[in-house]
N, C-alpha and C positions, 0 to 999 in steps of 0.2 A: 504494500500500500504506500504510496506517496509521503515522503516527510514533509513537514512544510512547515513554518511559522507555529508556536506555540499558539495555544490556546488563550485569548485575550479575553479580561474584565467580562465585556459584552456577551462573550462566547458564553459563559461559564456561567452568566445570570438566566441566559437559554435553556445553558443544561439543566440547571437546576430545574426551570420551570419546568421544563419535559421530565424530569424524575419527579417530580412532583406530582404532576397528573396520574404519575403510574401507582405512586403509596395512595392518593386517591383513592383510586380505580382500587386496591390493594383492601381499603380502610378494612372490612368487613370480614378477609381473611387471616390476617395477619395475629399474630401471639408478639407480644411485650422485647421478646428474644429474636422473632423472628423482625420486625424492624429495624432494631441492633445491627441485625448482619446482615441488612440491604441497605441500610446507611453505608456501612464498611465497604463491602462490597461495590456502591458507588464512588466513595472515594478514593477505594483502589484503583479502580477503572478507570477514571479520571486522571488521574494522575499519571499511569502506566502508559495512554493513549493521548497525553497532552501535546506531542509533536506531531500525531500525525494525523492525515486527514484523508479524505475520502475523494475520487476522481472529481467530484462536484466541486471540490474545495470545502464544502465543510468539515469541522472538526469529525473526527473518527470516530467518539465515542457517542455521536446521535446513534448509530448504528447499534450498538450493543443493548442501547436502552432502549430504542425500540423492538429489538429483537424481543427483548422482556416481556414488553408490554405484549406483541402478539404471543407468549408462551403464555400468560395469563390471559389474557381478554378474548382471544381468537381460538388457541387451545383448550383453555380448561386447565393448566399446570400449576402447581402450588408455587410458594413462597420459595420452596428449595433449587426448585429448576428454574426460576427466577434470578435468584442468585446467582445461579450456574450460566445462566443468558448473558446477566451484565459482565463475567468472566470470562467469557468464550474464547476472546483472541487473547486474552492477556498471557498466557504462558506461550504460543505459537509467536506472536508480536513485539513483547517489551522483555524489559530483564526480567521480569518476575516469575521466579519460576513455581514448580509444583510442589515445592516441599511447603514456599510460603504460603501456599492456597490452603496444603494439609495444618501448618501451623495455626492459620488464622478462620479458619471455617471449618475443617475436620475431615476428616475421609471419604464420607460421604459426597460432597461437594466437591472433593482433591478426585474424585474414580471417575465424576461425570465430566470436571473438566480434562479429564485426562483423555478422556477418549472423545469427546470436543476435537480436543489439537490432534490427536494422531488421524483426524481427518483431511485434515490440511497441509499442502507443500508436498506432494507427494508425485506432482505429474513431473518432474525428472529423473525417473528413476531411469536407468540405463539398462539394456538387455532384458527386457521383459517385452510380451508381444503388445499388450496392452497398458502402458501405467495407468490410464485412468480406468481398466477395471481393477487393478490394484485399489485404487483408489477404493471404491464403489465395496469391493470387499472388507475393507477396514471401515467402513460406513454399514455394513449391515452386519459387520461380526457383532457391533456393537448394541445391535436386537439383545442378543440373550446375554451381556451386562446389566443392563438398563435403559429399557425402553425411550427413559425421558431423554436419555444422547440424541439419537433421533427425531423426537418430537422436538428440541429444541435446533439440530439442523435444519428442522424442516421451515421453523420460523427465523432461522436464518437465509434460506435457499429464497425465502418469500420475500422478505426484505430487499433483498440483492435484486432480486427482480423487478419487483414494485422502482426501486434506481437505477435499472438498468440502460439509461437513456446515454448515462454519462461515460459509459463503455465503447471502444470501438465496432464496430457492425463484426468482422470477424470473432472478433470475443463475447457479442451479443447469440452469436448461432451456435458456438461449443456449449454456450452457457444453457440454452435454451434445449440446445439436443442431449445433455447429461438429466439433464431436469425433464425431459419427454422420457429419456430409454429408463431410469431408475425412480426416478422420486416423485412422479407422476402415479406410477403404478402402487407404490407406496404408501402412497399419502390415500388411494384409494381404500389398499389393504389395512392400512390403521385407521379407515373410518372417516379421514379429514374429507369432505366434501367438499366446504368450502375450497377450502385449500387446493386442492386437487383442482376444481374446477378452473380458480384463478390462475395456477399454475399452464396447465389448457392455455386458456385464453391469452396469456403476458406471451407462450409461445409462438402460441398462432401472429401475432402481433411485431413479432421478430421476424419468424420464418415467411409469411406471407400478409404484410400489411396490407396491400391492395384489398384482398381478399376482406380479412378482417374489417378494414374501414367499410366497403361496401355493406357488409352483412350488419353492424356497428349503426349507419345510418338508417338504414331502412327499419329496424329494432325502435330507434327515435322517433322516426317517423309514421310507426303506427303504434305508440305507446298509449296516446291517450283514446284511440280508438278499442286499444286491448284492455285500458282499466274500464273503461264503458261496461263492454262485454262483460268482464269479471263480475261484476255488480250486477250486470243482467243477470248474468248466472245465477248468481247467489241470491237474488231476490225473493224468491219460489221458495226458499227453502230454511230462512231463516226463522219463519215463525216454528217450523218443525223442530228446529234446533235448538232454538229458545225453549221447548219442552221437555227438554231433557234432562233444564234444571243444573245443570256443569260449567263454569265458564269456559267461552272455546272462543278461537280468534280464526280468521279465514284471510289468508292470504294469496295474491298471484304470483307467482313463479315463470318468470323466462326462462325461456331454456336459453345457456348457456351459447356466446357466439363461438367458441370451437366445437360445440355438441350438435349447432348448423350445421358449420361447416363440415364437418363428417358426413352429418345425412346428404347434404349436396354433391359432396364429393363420392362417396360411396352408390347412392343410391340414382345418382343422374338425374336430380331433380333443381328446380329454382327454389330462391327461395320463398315464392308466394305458394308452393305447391309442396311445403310440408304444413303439415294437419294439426300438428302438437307443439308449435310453435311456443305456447303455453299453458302451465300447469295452474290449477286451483289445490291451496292448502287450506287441511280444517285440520288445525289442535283443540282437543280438548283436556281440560286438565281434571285429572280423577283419579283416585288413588289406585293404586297395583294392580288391586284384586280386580276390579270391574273397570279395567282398559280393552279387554278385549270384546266385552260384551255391548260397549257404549261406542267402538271401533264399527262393530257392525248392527250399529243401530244406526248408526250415522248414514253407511252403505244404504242400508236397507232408505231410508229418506230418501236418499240422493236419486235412485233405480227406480224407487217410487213416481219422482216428478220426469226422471230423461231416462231414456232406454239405453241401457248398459249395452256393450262390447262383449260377450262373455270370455272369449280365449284374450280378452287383455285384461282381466283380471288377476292381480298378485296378492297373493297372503305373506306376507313376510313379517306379519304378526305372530300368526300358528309356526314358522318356521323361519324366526331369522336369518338374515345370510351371513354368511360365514365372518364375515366382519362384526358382527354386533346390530344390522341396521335392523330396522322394525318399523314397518309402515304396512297399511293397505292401500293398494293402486287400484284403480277402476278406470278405464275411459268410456266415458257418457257420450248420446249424441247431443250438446245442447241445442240453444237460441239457432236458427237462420242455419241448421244442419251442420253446424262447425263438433271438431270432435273434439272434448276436452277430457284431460287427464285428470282425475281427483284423484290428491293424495292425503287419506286420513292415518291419522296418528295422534299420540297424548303428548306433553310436556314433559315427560322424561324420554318419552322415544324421539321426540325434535329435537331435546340436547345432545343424545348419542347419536342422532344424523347429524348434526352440524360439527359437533366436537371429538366424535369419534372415540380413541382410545382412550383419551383422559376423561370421557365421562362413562365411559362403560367401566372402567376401574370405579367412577363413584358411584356405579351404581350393581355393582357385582353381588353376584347372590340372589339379586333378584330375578323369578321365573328360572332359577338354574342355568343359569347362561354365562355360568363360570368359567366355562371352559371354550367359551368362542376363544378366547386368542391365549390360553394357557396351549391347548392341542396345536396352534399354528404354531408357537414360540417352541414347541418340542419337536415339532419338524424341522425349524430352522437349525437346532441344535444337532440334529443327527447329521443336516447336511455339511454342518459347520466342522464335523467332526468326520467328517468321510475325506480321505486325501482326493486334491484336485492335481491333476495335470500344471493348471496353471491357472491364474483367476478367470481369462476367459471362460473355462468350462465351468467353474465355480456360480459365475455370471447366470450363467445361460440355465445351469439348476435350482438358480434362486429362484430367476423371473416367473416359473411354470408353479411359485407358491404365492404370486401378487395376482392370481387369476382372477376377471372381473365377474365373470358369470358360471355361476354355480348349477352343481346336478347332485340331487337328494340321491342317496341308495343306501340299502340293510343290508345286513347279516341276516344267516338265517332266523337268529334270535329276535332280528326287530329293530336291533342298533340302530342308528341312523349316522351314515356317516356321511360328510361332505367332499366332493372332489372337483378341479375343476373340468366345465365343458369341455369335451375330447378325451378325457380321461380313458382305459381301458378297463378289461376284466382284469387284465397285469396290476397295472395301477393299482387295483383297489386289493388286491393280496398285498401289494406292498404296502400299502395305505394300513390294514389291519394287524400286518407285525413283521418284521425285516423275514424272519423265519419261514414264515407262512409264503412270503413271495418268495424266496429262494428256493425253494421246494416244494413249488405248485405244479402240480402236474394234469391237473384238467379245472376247468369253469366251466361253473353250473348259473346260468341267468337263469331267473325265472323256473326252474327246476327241467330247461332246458340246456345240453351242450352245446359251448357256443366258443368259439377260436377265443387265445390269449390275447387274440386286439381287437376282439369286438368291442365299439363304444359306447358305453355305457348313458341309461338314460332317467329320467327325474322318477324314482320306483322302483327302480330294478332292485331284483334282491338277487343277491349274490353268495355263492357259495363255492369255497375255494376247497380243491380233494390234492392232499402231498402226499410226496414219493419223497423219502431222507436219501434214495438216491438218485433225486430229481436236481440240477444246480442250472446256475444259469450260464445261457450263452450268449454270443454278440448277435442272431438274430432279435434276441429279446429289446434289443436297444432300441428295437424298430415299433415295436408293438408299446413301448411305454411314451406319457408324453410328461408325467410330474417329474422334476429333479428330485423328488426322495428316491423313487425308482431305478431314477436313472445312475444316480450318484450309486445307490448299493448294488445295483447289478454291475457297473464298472469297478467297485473294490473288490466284488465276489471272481470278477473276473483275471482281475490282478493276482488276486492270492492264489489262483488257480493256475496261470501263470507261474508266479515264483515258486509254486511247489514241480510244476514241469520244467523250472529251467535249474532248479537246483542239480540237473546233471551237467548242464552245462556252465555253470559255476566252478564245479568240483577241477570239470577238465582244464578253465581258463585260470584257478589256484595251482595244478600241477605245472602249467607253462611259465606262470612267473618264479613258483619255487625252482624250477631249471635255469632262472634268468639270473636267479640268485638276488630278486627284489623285492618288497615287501609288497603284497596284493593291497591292501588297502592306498597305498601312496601312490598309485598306478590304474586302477582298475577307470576311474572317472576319465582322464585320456584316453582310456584305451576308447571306451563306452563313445565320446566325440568324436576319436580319430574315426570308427565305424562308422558313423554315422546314426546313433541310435541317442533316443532323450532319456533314456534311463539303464541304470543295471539292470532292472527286471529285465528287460525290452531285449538286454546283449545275451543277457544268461538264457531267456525264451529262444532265441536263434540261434543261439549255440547248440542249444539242447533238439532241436527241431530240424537241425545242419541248415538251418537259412543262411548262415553265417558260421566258418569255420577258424580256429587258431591257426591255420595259415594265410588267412586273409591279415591278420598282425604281420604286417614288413614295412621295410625302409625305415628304421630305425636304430637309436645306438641309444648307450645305455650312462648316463650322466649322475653321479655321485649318488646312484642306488636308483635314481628314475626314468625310467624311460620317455624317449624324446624324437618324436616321428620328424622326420627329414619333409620341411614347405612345397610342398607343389605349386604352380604358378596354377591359381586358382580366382576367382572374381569375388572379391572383399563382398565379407558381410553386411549390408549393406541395414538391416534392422537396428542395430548401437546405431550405426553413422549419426553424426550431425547431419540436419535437415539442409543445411546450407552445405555439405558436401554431395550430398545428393541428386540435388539439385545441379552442381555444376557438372554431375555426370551424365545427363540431359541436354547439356548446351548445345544450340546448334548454332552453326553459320550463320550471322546476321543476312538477312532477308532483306531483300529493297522494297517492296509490300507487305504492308505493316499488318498485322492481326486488329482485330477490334477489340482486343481483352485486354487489361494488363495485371499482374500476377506480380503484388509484392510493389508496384508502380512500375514493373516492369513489364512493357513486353510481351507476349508469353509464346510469342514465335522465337523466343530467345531458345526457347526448351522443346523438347518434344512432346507436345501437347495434341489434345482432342475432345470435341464434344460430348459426356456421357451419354449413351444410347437411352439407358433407362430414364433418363427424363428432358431429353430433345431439350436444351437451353433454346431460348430466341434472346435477342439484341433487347436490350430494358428487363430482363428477368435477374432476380436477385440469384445470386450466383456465388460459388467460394473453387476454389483450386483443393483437388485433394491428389497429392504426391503417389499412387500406385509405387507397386518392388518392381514391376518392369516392364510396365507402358506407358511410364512419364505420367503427364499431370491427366489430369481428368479432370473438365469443369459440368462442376453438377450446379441443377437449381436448390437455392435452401428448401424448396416445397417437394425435393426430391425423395418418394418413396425410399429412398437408401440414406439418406441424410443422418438422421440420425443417429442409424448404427456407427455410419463413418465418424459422425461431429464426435458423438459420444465416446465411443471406445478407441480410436484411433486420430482425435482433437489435436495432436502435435507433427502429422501430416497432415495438416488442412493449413491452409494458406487464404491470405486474402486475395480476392479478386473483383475486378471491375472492367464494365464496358466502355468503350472510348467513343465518343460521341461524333468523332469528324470522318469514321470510315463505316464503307456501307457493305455488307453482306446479305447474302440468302441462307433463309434457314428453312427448311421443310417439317412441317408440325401435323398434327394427326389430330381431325376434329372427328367427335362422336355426336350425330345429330339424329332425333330422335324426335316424331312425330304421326300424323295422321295420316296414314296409308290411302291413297285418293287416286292407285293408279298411277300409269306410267309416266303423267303431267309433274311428278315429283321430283325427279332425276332432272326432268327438262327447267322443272323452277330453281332448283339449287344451282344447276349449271350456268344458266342463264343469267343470276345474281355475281354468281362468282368470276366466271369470265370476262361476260359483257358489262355488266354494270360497275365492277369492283376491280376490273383488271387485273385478276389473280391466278397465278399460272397452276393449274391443277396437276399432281402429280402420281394420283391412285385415286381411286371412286370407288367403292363397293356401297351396296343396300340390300338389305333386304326385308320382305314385308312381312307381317307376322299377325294374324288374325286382327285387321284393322288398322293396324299400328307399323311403321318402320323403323329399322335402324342404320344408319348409313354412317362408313368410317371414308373420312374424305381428307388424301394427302394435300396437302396445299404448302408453294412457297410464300414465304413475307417476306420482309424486310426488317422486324423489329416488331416489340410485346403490340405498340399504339396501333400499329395494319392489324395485327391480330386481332385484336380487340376491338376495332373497329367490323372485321370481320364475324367475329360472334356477334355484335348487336344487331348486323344486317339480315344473318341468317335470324335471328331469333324474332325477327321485325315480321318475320315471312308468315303468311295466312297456313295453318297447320301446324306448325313447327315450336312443339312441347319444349324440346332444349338442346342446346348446342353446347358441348362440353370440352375442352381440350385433354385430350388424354397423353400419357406417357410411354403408350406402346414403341416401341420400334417397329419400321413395316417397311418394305421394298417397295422403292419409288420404279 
């Protein structure tokens, strides 16, 4: 972070104000001791964070104390993780280190800031394929410590974002894509809605403003038409509600503008032709015992005055989802045929939707729903406890436990257990005890036979038959899709392994005792010079003759170690500095210039190319990402691949930009979708496009489908504004449902 100018007079009567507000906000929960040590706590922070300041120029430490205030006011967190908030950078940032945290607040406070800081400064790690899933690892190892590590990252990841203006555009998109591949999913899995939502949204807003603003205005522009409505809605039904005798409040809910933008994007629609634009809320507040029963008396009202949806109806009353949430969903047809969502619920199930883990911890034990995220946090452990290759794979077994939609299934006793969508009959033997999946030898669905990857569905009951000489093998990897699964069928598979390669151990122990060297000081060289990522890996090939003790040559033997003689071989290019890399690319400057430039350079300096997977045009927001050995690739930030790149491979991504004074052709791929009316279709689109628009067409297909078409039509432009000018022409057209740019690749 930026040093800069001390904190001055003026600064310092700011902060105060702003800590201020938060003991406020605080008044009601706080203990005699527990203001003590958020006083201190303040004025360590202060103090520790007086030189330095924030991209914005303000002082550093607004940051920490508002990080607080969302751990209390947004999360639900006490006075402890509070304290822990206004601490967060002070061990990573100033001198102060962790012993003074343990001396001056205690252990407790010294364990959460501790694993705070081991979250941060870690993207330089050298020879790892990915440091930022490094990263991402040391951020969710910290689940089965203490939950609150996380929830207080999480209002810090929010914070940074809510500021993120004052960041460079290249550091705006890493930032937005680590916070899409991890803490998006997260924030779902602990409950945060809010959060999560917002998270959404600050993305969408980075990676595709255009988009966002559009969808952003039009939301304004029929806001007071949509509170109208809401009140229409709810008129019918108030006096009903009023006799129920409970206080209840009835709110409108927009949907979310990245949860648009998904249905547009996914489902090929505008946005005046999604249905559920928005939701009606009705809390009522009642005590425990009769929430469910006043839940669906409310229902029962609502179906009385508008005819329900039946298959959109959710009980996630009678069956919370796996997170803790607890609502009933209905969509009604109301007023003028529009379809609305109602979502009923009490005042304790509105705090554990908004607040998520921190209120379902205050509200544990009720209705027995103790064990919603005790059972996830003991998954996490087993996975945490299973050897990974390397964090990528670690990564990739986590994500498959942040799953958003859920499928109910039993035991044959009745259990009820939860897995996510796509899960198998594999899955869920793993799911009911490491044992039992390792040693399944047939599924029983239904008290029918049914393959190890059949997928399973909201019912099924399930019954798992072992064989103790049943184990597993690497087809199974195919048939499982949770990382608990996945993670123990690859240890089972390892040990399986190092018990067959322990002949081939023994033989590569004989050859160094002939060498007269000590096997441990040697066997690791030997294991790279072969070419293999582990002992087990060399010892399995030995032992299998994949790999034989005479393939060890071209060696001599240096004060007890052996020392393989350099072949003229092409540098590893993974460590490389990015700026060596890079010049390994360079090509022959060019007398016609590219339209991009990379770094403000250039980017015909290197060997570069357009990504296939998402056809850039001229005006689309864009980043350089470095490929091992086809040079740069310029993807869009809207790029279906973005984020895996920004996210786990963020220090091969490069900034890039379009140069306004050279003109190119790009060929882009429109999906246009409308009223089937005969062969006059082809000849309208054609006719628009050629004659009226001057547009060199460069593939056409259609075709008609009970009423309806769909036509993929190649076309060159010049840049996003012909584009775009191009979709509104088309969409202007008499029939013509919507015109969508896609990302396919297709032969012109």
């Amino acid at each position: 972070m930026p040093v800069g100018v001390a904190i001055n007079d003026e600064e310092i009567k700011q902060v105060r104000a702003k800590f201020d507000v938060l003991l406020q906000l605080m008044e009601h929960s706080l203990q005699h001791e527990d203001k003590a040590d958020l006083e201190k706590a303040f004025e360590l922070a202060v103090d520790a964070h007086k030189f330095q300041r924030r991209k914005s120029g303000e002082p550093y430490i607004f940051h920490p104390i508002e990080v607080a205030r969302i751990c209390f006011e947004e999360i639900g967190l006490g006075p402890t993780a509070v304290i822990c908030a206004l601490l967060h950078d002070v061990v990573e940032d100033t001198p102060v280190t962790l012993m003074d945290i343990t001396k001056q607040f205690g252990p407790k406070v010294s364990v959460i800031v501790d694993g705070l800081t081991k979250l941060d400064g870690t993207y330089n790690l050298e020879n790892v394929e990915s440091p930022q899933a490094e990263n991402f690892k040391k951020v969710l190892s910290t689940l089965v410590v203490d939950v609150r590590v996380v929830l207080i990252k999480m209002a810090d990841r929010l914070h940074n974002l809510r500021t993120i203006s004052a960041q460079a555009k290249h550091k705006q998109l890493k930032i937005a894509a680590e916070t899409e591949y991890i803490y998006t999913p997260l924030a779902h899995r602990l409950g945060l809605y809010n959060i999560k939502t917002e998270f959404q949204d600050i993305c969408l807003k980075i990676t595709d403003p255009e988009m966002y603003d559009e969808i952003s205005h039009k939301l304004s522009d029929s806001d007071q038409a949509r509170n109208e409505y809401i009140e229409q809605f709810i008129q019918p039904l108030k006096k009903e509600l009023q006799q129920l005798g409970a206080p209840f409040r009835v709110l409108g809910r927009c949907k979310a503008i990245s949860s648009i933008y998904n249905k547009i994007r996914h489902n090929k629609v505008t946005f005046e032709e999604i249905f559920d634009i928005f939701a009606v809320r009705i809390i009522i507040d009642v005590p425990t015992e009769k929430e469910k029963s006043f839940c669906w008396q409310i229902y029962s009202i609502i179906t009385d005055v508008y005819k329900p949806i039946p298959e959109r109806l959710k009980d996630w009353i009678t069956t919370p989802k796996g997170n803790g949430y607890e609502s009933l969903h209905t969509t009604v047809i109301g007023p003028k045929g529009k379809y609305v969502e109602v979502q009923i619920r009490t005042e304790r199930m509105d705090e554990i939707a908004e607040k998520g883990f921190a209120a379902h911890w205050k509200y544990k034990g009720i209705k027995k729903q103790e064990n919603v995220y005790d059972n996830w946090l003991d998954n996490i452990r087993e996975i945490l406890d299973t050897k990974h290759a390397n964090a990528m794979e670690f990564i990739n077994d986590f994500k498959t436990n942040l799953f958003s939609e859920e499928v109910y299934v039993f035991t044959p006793k009745g259990d009820m257990r939860i897995v996510p969508k796509g899960a198998t009959a594999l899955d869920f033997a793993f799911e009911i005890h490491t044992d039992v999946g390792y040693h399944a030898a047939a599924i029983k669905v239904n008290n029918k036979l049914v393959p190890m990857g059949y997928k399973l569905n909201n019912g099924d009951q399930v019954h798992v038959m072992t064989n103790k000489n049943q184990k597993p093998n690497e087809d199974w990897l195919k048939m499982v899709v949770t990382g608990k699964a996945r993670s123990k069928i690859r240890s089972a598979m390892k040990e399986e392994r190092r018990k067959i390669g322990e002949y081939g151990k023994e033989a590569l122990e004989r050859k160094l005792k002939n060498l007269k060297i000590d096997f441990e000081d040697n066997v690791d060289v030997i294991t790279k010079q072969l070419g293999f990522r582990s002992r087990i890996d060399l010892y399995y090939a030995l032992s299998q003759d994949e790999a034989k003790i005479s393939d060890i040559k071209n060696y001599t033997i240096e004060s007890g170690k052996i020392v393989f003689k350099k072949e003229e071989e092409e540098p590893d290019t993974k460590s490389a500095p990015i700026v060596e890399e890079l010049k390994k690319i360079q090509r022959p400057a060019k007398t016609n210039r590219s339209n991009i430039l990379v770094n403000g350079e250039p980017a015909d300096m290197y060997q570069f190319s357009l990504a296939t997977c998402c056809n850039p045009v001229h005006g689309d927001e864009i980043f350089a990402y470095l490929t091992s050995n086809q040079g740069l690739k310029i993807h869009r930030t809207s790029c279906s691949n973005a984020t895996h790149l920004l996210a786990n491979y963020g220090y091969r991504v490069l900034k890039a930009d379009w140069e306004d004074n050279v003109n190119s052709n790009f060929v882009v791929e429109l999906l246009v979708t409308g009223v089937d009316s005969g062969p006059g279709v082809i000849q309208t689109l054609t006719n628009e496009l050629s004659n009226r628009l001057g547009i060199n067409i460069k593939s056409f297909s259609i075709e008609g489908k009970e009423g309806f078409f769909e036509g993929r039509i190649g076309i060159v432009v010049l840049n996003k504004d012909q584009l775009n000018l191009v979709v509104q022409s088309l969409e202007k057209l008499e029939g013509i449902s919507s015109v969508v740019r896609t990302d396919r690749t297709f032969k012109s």
